[in-house]
MIZA-411131 format. One line per 10 residues: their letters; for each residue x, y, z of C-alpha. Coordinates in steps of 0.001 Angstrom, whole numbers, padded with zeros to 6 digits, always signed. Each point is the difference from the previous one (the first is absolute). Example, Ala and Ser with C-alpha at 12.3 -4.5 7.8 and 13.67 -1.06 7.14 Angstrom:
AS) +012300 -004500 +007800  +001370 +003440 -000660;
end
This chain:
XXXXXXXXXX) +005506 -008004 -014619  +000064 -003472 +000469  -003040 -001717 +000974  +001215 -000631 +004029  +000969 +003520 +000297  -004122 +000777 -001630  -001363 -002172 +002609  +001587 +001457 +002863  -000377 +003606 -001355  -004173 -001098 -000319;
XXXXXXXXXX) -000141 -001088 +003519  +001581 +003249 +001480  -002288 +002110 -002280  -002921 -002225 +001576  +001711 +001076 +003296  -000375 +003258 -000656  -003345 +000493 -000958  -000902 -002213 +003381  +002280 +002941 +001562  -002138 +002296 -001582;
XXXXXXXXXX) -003274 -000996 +001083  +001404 -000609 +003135  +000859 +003560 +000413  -003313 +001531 -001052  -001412 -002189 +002797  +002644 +001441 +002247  +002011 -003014 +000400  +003695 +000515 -000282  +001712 -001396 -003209  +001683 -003158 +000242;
XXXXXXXXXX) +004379 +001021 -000526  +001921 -002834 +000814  +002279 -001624 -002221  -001777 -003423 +000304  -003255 +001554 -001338  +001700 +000898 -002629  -000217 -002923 -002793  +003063 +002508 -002044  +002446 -000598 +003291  -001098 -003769 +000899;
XXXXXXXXXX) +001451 -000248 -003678  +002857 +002398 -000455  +000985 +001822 +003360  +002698 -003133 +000999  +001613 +001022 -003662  +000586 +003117 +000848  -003179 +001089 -001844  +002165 -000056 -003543  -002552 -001286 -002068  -003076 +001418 +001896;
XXXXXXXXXX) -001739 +001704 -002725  -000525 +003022 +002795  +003929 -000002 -000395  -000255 -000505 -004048  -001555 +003451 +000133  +001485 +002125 +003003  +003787 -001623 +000229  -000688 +000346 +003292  -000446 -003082 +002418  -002592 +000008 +002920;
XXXXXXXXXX) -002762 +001715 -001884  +002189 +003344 +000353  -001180 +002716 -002252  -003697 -001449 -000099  -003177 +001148 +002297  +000487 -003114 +002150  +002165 +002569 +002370  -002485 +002189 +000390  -002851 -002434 +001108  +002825 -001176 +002179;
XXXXXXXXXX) +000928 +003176 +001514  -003547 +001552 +000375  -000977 -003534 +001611  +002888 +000766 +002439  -001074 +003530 +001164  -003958 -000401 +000093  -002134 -001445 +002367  -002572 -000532 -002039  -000597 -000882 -003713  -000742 +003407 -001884;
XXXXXXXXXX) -000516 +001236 -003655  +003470 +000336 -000144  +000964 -003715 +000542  -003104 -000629 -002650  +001753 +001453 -002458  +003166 -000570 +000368  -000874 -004094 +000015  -001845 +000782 -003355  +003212 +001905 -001129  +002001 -003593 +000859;
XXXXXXXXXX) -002739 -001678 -001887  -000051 +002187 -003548  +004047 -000673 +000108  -000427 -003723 +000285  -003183 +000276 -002360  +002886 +001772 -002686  +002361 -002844 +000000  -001795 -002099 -001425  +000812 -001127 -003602  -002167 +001472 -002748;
X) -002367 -002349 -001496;
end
């Protein structure tokens, strides 16, 4: 992983765990695509090199928990354990993408 694709992969991990706390204070998680430091960098390319893509094939974080925060966020009116967990789901898979050290 170059060191561009690191940085951006950092700041949506640190997005993320800010989602995470924001949910345990009921808050909903931040889920656009410009909170995202992984799209600002790779969503105009089609997400190719997106190292969410590296692993899934997929592009627009298909096959990853980022669908279910989305579509429990869409049917809820509040924030619930559900929506907890399924932002610290997100975070783990970002969390495992990162190189070994």
């Amino acid at each position: 992983m170059d060191k561009e694709a690191l940085k951006a992969l950092r700041g949506s991990i640190k997005h993320w765990k800010d989602n995470v706390e924001n949910a345990k204070a009921g808050i909903f998680p931040g889920l656009s695509r410009n909170a995202c430091a992984l799209c600002n960098r790779f969503y105009e390319e089609d997400c190719v090199l997106c190292p969410i893509y590296l692993k899934t094939k997929k592009r627009y974080c298909k096959r990853t928990p980022f669908w279910k925060v989305s579509e429990l966020c869409d049917v809820e009116d509040e924030v619930n354990p559900a929506i907890l967990e399924a932002c610290q789901e997100e975070l783990k898979f970002l969390k495992s993408l990162l190189p070994k050290e």
